[in-house]
VMD Tcl script that builds the backbone (N, CA, C; Angstrom):
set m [mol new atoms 495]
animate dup $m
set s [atomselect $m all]
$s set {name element resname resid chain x y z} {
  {N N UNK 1 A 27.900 40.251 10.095}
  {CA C UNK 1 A 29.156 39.624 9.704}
  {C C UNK 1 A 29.281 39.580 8.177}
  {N N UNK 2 A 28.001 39.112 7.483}
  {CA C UNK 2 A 27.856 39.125 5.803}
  {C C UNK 2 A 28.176 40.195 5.266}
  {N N UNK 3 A 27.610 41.307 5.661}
  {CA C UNK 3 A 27.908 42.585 5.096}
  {C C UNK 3 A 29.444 43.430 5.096}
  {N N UNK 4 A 29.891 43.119 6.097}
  {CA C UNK 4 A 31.285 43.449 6.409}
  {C C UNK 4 A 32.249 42.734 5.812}
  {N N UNK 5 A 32.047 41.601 5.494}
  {CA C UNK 5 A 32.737 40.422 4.473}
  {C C UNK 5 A 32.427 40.637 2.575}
  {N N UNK 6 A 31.229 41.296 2.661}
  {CA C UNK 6 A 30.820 41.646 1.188}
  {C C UNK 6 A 31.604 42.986 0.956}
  {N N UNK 7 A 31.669 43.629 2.140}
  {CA C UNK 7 A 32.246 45.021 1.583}
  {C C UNK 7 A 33.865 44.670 1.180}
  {N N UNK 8 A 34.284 44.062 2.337}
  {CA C UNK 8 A 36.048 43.543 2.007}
  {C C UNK 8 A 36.424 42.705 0.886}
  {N N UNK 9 A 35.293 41.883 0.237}
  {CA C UNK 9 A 35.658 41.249 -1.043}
  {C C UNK 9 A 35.632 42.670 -2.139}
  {N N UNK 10 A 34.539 43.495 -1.984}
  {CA C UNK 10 A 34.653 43.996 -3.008}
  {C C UNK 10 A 35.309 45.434 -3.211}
  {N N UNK 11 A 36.179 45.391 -1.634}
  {CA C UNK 11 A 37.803 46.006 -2.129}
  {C C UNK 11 A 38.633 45.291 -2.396}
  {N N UNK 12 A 38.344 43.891 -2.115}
  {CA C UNK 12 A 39.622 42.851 -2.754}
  {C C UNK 12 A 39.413 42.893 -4.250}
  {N N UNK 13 A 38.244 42.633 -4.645}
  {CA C UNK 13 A 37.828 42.976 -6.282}
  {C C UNK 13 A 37.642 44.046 -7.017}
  {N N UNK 14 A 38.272 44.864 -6.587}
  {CA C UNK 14 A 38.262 46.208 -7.378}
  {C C UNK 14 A 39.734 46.658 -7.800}
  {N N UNK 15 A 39.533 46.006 -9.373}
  {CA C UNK 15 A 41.072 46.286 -10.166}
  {C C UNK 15 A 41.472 45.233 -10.778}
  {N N UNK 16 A 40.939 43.872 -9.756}
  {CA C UNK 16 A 41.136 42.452 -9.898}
  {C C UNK 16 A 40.366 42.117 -10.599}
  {N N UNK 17 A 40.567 41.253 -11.743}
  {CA C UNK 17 A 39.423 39.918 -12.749}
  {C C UNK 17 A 39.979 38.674 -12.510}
  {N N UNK 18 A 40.743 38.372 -12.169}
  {CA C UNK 18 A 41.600 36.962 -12.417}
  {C C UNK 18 A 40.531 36.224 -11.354}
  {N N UNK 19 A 40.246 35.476 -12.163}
  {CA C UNK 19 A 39.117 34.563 -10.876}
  {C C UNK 19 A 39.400 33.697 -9.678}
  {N N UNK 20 A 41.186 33.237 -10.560}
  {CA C UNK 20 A 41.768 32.314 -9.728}
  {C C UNK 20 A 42.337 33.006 -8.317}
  {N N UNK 21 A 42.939 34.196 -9.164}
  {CA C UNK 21 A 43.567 34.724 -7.430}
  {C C UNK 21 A 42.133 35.522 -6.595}
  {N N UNK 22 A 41.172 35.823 -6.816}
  {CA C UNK 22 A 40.145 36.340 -6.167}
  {C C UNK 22 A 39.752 35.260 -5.896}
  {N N UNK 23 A 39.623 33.851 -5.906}
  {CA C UNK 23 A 38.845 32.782 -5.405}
  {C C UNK 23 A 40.132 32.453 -3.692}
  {N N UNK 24 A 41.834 32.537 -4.442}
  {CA C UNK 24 A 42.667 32.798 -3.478}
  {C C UNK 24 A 41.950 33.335 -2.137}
  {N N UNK 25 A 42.123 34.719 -2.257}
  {CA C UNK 25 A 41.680 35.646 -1.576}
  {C C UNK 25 A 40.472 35.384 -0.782}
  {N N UNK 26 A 39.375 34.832 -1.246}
  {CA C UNK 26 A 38.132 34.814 -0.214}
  {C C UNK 26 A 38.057 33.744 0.473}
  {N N UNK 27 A 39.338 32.668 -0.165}
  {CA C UNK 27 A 39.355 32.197 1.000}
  {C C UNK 27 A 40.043 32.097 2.228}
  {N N UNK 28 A 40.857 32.832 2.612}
  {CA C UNK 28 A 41.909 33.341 3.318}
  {C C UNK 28 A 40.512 34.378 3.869}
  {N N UNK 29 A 39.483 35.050 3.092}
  {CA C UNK 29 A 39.156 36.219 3.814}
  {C C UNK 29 A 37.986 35.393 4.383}
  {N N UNK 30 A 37.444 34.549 4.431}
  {CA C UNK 30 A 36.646 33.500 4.827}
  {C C UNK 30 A 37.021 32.624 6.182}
  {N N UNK 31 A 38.200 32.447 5.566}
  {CA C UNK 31 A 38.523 30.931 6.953}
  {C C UNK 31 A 39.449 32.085 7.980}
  {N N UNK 32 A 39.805 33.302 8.167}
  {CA C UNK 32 A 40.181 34.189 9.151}
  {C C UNK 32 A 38.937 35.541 9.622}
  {N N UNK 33 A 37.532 35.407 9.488}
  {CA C UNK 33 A 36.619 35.587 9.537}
  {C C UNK 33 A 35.340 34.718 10.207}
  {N N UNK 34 A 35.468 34.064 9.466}
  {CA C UNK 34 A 34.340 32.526 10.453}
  {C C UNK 34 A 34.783 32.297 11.215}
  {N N UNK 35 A 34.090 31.889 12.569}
  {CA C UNK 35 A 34.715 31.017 13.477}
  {C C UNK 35 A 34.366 29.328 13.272}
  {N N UNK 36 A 35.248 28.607 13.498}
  {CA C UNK 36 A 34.813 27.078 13.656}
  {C C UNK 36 A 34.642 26.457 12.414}
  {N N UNK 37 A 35.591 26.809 11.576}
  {CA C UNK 37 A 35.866 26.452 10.401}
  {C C UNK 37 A 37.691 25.786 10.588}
  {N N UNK 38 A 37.591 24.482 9.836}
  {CA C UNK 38 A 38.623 23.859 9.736}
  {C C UNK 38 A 38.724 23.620 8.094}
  {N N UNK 39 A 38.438 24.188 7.361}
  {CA C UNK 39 A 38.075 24.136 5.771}
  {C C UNK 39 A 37.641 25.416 4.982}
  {N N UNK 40 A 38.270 25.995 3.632}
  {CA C UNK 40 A 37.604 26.712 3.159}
  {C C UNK 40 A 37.959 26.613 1.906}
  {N N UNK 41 A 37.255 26.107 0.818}
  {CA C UNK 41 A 38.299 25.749 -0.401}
  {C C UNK 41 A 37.160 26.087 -1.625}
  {N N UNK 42 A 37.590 26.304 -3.002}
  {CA C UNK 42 A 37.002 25.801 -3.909}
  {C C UNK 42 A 37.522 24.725 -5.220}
  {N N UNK 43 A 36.549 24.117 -5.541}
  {CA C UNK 43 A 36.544 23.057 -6.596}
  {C C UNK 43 A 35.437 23.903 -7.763}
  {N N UNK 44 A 36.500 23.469 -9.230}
  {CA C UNK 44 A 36.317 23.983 -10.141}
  {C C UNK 44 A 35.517 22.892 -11.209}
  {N N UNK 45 A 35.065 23.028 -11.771}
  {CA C UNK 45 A 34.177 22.058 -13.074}
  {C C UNK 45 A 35.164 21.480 -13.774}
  {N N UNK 46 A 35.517 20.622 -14.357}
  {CA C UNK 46 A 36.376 20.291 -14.965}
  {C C UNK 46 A 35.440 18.838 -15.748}
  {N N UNK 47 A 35.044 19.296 -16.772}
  {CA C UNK 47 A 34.039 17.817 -17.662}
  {C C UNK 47 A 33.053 17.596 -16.176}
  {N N UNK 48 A 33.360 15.939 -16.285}
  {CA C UNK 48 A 32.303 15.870 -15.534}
  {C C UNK 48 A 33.092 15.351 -14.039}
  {N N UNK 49 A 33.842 15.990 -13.653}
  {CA C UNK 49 A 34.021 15.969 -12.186}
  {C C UNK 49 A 34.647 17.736 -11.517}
  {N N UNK 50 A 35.399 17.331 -10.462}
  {CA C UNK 50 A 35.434 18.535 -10.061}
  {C C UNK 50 A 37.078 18.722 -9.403}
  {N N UNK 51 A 37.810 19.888 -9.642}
  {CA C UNK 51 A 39.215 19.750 -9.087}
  {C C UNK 51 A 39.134 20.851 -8.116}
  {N N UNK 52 A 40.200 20.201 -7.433}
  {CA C UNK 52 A 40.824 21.666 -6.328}
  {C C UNK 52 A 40.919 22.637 -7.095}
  {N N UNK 53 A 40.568 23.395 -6.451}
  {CA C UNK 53 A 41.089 25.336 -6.451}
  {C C UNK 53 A 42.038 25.670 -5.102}
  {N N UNK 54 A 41.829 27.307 -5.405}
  {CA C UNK 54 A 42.704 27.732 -3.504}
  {C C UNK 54 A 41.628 27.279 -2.609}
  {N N UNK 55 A 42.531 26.943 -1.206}
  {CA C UNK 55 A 41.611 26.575 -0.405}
  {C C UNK 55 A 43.293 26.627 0.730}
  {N N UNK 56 A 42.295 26.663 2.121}
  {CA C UNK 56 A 42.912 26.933 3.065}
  {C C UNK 56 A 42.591 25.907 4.186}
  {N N UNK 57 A 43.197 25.209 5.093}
  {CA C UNK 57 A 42.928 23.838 5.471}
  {C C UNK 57 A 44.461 23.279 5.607}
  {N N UNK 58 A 43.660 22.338 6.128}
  {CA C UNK 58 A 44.849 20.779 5.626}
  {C C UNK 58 A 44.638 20.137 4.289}
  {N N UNK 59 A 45.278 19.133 3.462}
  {CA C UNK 59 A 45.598 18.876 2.280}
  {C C UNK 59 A 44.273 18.518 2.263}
  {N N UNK 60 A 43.843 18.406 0.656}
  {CA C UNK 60 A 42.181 18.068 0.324}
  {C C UNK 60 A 42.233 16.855 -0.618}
  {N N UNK 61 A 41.129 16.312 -0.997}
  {CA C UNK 61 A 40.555 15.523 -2.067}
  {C C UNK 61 A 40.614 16.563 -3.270}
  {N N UNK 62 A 41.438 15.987 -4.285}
  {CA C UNK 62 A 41.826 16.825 -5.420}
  {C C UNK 62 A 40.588 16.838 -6.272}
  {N N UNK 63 A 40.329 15.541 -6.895}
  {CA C UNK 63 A 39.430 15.269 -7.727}
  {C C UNK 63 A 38.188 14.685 -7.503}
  {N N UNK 64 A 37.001 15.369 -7.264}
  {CA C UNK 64 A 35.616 15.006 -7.077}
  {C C UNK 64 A 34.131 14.603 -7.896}
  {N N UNK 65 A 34.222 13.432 -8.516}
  {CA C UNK 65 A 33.406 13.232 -9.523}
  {C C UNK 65 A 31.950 14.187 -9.273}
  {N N UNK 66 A 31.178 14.743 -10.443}
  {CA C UNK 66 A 29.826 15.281 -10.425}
  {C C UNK 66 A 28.974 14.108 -9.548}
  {N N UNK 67 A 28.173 14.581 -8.754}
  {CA C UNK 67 A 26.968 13.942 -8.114}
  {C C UNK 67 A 27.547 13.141 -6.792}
  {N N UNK 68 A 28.614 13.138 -6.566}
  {CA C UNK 68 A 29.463 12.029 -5.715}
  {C C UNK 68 A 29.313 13.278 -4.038}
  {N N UNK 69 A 29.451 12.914 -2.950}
  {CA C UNK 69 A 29.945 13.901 -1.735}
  {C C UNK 69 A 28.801 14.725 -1.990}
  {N N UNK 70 A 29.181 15.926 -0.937}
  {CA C UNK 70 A 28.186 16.930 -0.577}
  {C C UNK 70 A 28.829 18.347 -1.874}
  {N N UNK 71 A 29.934 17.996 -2.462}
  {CA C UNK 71 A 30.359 19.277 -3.551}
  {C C UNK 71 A 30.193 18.554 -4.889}
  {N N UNK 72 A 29.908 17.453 -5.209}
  {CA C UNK 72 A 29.687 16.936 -6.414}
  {C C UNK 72 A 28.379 16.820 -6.467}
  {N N UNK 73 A 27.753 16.716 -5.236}
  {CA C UNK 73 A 25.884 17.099 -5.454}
  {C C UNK 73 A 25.364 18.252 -5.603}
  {N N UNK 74 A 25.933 19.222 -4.739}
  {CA C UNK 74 A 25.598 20.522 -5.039}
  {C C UNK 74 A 26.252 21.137 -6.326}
  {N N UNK 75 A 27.544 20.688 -6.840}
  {CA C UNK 75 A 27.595 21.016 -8.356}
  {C C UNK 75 A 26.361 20.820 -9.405}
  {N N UNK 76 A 26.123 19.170 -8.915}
  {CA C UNK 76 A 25.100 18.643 -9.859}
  {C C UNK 76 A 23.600 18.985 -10.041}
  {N N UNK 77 A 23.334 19.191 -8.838}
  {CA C UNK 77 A 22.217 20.092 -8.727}
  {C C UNK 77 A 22.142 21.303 -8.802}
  {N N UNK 78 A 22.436 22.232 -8.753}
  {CA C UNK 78 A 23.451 23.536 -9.066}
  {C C UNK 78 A 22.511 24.455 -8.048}
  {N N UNK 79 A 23.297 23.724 -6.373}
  {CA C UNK 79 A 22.359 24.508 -5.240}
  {C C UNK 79 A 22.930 24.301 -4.091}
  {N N UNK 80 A 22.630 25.407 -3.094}
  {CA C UNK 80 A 23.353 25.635 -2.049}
  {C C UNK 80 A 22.685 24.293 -1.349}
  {N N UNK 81 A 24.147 23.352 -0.497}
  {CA C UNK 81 A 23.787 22.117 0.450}
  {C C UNK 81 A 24.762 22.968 1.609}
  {N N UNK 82 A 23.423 22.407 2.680}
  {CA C UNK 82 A 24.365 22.627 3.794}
  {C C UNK 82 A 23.375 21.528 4.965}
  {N N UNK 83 A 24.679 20.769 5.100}
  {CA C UNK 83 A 24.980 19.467 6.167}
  {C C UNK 83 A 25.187 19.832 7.486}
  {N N UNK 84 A 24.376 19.087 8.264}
  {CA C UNK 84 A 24.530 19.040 9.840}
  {C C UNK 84 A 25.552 18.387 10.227}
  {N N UNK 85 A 25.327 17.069 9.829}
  {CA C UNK 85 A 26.085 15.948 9.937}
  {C C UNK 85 A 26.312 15.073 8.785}
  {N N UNK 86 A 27.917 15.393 8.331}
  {CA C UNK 86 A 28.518 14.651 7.074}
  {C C UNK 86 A 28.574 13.252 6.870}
  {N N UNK 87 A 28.130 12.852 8.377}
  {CA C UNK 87 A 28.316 11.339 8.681}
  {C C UNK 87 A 27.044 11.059 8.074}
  {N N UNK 88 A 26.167 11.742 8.461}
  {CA C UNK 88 A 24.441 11.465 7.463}
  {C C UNK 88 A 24.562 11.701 6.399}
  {N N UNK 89 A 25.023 11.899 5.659}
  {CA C UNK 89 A 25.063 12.514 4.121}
  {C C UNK 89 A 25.196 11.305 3.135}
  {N N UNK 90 A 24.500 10.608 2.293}
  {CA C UNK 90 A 24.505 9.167 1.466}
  {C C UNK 90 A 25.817 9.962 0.660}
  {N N UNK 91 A 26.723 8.998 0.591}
  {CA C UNK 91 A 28.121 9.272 -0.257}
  {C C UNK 91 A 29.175 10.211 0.176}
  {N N UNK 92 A 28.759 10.318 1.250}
  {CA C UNK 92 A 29.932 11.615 1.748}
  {C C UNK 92 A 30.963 11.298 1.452}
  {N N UNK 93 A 32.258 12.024 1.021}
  {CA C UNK 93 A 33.535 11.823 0.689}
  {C C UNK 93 A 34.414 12.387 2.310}
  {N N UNK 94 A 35.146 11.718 2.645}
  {CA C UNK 94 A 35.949 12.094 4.098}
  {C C UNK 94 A 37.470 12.860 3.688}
  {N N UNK 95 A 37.049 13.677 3.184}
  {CA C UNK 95 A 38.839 14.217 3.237}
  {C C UNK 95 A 39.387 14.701 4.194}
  {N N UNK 96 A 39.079 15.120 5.512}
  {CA C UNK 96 A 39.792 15.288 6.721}
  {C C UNK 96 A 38.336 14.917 7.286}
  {N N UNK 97 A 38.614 13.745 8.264}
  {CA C UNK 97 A 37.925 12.875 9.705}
  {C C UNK 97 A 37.788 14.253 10.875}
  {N N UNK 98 A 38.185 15.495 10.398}
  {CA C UNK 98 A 37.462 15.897 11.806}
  {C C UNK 98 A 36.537 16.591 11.451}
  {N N UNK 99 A 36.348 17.026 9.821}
  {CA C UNK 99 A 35.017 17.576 9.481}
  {C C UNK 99 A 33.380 16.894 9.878}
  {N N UNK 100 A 32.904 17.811 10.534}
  {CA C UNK 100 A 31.447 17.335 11.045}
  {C C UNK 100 A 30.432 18.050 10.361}
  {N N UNK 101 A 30.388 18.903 9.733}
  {CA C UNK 101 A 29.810 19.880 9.256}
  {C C UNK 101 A 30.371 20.230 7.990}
  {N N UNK 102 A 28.785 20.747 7.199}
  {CA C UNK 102 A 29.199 21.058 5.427}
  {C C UNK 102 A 28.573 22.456 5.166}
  {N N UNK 103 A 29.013 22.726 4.401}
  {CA C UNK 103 A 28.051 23.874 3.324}
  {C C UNK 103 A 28.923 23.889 2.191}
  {N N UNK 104 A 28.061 23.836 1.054}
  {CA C UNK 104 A 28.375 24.089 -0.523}
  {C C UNK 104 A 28.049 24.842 -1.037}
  {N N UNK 105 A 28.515 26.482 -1.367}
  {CA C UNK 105 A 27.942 27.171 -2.393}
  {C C UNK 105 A 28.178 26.861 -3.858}
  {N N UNK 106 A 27.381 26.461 -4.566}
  {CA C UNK 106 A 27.274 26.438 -6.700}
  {C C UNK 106 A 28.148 28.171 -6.883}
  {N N UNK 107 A 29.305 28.103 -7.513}
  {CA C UNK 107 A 29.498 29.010 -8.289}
  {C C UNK 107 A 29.173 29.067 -10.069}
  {N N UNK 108 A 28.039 29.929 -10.294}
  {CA C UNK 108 A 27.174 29.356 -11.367}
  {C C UNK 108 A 27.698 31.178 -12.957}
  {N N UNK 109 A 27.282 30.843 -13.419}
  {CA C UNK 109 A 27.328 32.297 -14.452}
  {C C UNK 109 A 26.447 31.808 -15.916}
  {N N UNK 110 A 25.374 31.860 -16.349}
  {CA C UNK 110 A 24.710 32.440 -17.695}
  {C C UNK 110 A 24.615 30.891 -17.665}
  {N N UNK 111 A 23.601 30.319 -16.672}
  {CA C UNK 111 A 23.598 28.924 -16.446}
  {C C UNK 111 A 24.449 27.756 -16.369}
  {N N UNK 112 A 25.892 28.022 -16.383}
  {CA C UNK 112 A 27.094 27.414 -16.528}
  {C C UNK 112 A 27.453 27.070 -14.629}
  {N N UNK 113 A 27.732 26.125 -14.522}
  {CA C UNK 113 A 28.590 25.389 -13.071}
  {C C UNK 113 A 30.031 25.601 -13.636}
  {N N UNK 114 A 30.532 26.754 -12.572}
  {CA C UNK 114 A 31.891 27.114 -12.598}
  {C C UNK 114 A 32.770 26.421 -11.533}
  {N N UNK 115 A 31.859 25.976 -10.252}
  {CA C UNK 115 A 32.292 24.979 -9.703}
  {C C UNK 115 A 31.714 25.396 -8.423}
  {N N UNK 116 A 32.361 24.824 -7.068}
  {CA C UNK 116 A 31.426 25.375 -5.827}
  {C C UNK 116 A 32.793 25.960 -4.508}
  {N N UNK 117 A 32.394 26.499 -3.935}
  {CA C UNK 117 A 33.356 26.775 -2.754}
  {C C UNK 117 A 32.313 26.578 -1.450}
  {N N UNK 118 A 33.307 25.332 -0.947}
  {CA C UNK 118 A 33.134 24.345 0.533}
  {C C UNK 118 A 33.756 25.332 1.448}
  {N N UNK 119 A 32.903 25.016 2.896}
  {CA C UNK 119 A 33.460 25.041 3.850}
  {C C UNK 119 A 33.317 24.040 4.823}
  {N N UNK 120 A 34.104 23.673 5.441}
  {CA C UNK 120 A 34.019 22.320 6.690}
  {C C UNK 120 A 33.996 22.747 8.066}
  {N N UNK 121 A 33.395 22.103 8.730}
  {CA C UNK 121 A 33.557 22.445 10.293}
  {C C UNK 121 A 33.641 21.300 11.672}
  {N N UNK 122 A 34.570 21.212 12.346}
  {CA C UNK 122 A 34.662 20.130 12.783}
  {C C UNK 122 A 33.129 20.696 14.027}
  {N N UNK 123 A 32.516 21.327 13.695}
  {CA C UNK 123 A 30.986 21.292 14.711}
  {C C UNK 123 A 30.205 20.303 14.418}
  {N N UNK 124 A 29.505 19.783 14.639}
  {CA C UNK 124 A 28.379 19.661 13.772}
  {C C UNK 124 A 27.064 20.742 14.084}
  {N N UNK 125 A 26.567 20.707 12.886}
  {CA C UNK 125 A 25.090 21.774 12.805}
  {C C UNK 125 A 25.560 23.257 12.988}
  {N N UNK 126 A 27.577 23.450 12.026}
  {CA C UNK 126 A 27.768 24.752 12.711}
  {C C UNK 126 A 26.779 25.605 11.444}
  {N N UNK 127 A 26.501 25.141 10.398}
  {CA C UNK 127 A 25.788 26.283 9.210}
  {C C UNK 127 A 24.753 26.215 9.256}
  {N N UNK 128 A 23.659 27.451 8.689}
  {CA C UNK 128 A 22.595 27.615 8.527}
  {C C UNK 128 A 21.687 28.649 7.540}
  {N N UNK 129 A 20.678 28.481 7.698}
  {CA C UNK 129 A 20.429 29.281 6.459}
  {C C UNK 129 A 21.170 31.163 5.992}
  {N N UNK 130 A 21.310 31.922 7.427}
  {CA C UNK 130 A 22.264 32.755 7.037}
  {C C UNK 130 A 23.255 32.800 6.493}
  {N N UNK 131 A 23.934 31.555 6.369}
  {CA C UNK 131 A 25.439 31.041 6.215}
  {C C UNK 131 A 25.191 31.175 4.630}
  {N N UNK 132 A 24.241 30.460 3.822}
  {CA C UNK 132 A 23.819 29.944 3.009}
  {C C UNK 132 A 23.836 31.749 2.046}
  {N N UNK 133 A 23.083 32.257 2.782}
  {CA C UNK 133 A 22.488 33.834 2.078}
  {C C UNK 133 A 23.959 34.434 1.960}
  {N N UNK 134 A 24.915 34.278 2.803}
  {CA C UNK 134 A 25.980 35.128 3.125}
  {C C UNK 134 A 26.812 34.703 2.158}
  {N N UNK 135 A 26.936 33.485 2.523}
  {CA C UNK 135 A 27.966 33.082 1.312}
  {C C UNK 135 A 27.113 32.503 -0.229}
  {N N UNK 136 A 26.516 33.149 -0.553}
  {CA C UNK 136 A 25.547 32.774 -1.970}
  {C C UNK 136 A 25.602 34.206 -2.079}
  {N N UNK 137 A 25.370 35.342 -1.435}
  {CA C UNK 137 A 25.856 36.800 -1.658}
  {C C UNK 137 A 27.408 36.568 -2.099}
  {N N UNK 138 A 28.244 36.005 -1.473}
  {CA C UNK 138 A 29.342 36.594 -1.280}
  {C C UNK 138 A 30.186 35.538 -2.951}
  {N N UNK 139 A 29.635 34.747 -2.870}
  {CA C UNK 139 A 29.981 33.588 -4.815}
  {C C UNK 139 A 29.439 34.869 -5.662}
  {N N UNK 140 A 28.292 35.444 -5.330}
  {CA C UNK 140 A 27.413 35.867 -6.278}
  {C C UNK 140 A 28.320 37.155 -7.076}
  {N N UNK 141 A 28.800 38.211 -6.186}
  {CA C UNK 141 A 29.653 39.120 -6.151}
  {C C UNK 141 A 30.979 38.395 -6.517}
  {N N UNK 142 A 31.532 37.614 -6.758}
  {CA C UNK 142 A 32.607 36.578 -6.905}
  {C C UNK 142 A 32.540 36.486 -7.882}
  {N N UNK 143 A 31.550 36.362 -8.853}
  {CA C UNK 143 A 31.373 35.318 -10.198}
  {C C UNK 143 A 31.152 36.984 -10.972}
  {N N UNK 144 A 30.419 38.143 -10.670}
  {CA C UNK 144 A 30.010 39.091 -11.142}
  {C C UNK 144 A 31.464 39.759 -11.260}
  {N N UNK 145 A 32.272 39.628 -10.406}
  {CA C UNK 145 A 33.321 40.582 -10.434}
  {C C UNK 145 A 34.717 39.898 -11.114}
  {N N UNK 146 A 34.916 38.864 -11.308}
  {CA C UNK 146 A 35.469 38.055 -12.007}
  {C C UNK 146 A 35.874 37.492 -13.286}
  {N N UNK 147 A 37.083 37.258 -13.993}
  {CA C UNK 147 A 37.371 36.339 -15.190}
  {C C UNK 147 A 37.190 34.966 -15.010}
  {N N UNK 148 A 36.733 34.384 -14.952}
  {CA C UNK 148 A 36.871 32.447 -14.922}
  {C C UNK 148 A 37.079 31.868 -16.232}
  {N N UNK 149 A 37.480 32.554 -17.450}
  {CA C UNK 149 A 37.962 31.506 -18.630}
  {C C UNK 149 A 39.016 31.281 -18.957}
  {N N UNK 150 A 39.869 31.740 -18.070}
  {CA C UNK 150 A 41.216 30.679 -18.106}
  {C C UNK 150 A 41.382 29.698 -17.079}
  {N N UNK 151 A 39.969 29.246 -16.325}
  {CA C UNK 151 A 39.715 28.122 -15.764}
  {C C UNK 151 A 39.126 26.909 -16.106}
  {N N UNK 152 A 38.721 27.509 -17.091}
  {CA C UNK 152 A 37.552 26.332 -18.103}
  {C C UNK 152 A 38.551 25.286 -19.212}
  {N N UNK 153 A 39.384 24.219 -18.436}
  {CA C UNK 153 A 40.205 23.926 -19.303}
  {C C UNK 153 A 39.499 23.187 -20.259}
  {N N UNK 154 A 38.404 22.026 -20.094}
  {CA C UNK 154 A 37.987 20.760 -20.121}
  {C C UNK 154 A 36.652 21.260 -20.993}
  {N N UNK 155 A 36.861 21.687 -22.832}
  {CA C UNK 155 A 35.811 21.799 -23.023}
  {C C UNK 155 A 34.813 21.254 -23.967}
  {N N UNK 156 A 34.868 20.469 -23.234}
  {CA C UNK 156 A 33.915 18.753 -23.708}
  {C C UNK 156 A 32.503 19.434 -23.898}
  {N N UNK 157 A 31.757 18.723 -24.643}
  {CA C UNK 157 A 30.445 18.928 -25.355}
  {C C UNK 157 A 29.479 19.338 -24.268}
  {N N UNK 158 A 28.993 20.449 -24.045}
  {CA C UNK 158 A 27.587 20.895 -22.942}
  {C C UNK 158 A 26.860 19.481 -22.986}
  {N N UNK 159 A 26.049 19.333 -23.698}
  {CA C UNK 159 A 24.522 18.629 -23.174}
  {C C UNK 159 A 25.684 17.180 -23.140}
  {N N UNK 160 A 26.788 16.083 -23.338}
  {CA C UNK 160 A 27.039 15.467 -22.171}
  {C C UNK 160 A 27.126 15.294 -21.022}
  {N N UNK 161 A 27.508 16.899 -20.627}
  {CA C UNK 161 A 27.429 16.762 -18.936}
  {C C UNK 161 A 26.671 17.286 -18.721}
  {N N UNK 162 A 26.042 17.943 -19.879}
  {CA C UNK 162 A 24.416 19.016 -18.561}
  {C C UNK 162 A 24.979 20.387 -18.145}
  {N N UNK 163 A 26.341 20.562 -18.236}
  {CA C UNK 163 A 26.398 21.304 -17.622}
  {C C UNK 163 A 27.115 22.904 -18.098}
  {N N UNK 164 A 27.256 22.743 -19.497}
  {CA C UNK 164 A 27.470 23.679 -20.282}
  {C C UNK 164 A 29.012 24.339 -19.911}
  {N N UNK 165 A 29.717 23.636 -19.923}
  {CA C UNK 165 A 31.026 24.235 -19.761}
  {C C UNK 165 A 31.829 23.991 -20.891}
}
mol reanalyze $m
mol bondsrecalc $m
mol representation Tube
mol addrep $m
């Protein structure tokens, strides 16, 4: 399934830099690809919290402080989380009650948190470590094939947030 999804991003990315509409794009090529996904979005760095990007779903939590939920931890830690059960998760943020299930990929570049792209699942225990490889391939090729500095609005001092943006 990974491989067939890596090849289609990177005819979606060939010609394309704009990070914003290629972040568009994978997720539309993501949430009509997975099954059992009710979520597919990304959140961007912004100082020290985190904003919507494209995402496909029902309406989201716009603004996500660093370290807060399962996408402000995996920002902060700058590492793939993936949740069984969101209800277990210390601080989970609830932006749609039928999500049961998490995964967070870090979209990262030259040690910089560019931000992360979520997916939700009203399963629980639907992700796993393939999920993790597939979509950490599939950011990875994302961030390589990409412009992201006309996303970087917020550019407050690195070593305040740690996080070099």
């Amino acid at each position: 399934m990974f491989t067939e999804l890596r090849q289609q991003l990177g005819g979606l990315l060939a010609g394309e830099r704009d990070g914003l509409a290629n972040c568009a794009n994978l997720t539309a090529l993501i949430h009509e690809s997975l099954p059992e996904l009710n979520w597919v979005g990304f959140y961007f760095a912004r100082g020290e919290e985190l904003v919507l990007g494209p995402f496909q779903g029902r309406v989201a939590c716009v603004r996500i402080p660093l370290g807060k939920g399962v996408c402000g931890t995996a920002a902060e830690r700058r590492e793939t989380l993936v949740v069984p059960d969101v209800h277990q998760f210390p601080g989970h943020i609830a932006c749609d009650a039928a999500s049961r299930s998490e995964i967070v990929v870090p979209l990262q570049r030259a040690g910089r948190i560019l931000g992360v792209l979520d997916l939700d699942s009203p399963q629980p225990d639907r992700f796993d470590q393939e999920d993790a490889e597939g979509l950490g391939a599939l950011v990875q090729l994302l961030v390589e094939g990409s412009d992201f500095s006309g996303l970087a609005a917020d550019q407050r001092d690195p070593a305040r947030t740690g996080l070099g943006l």
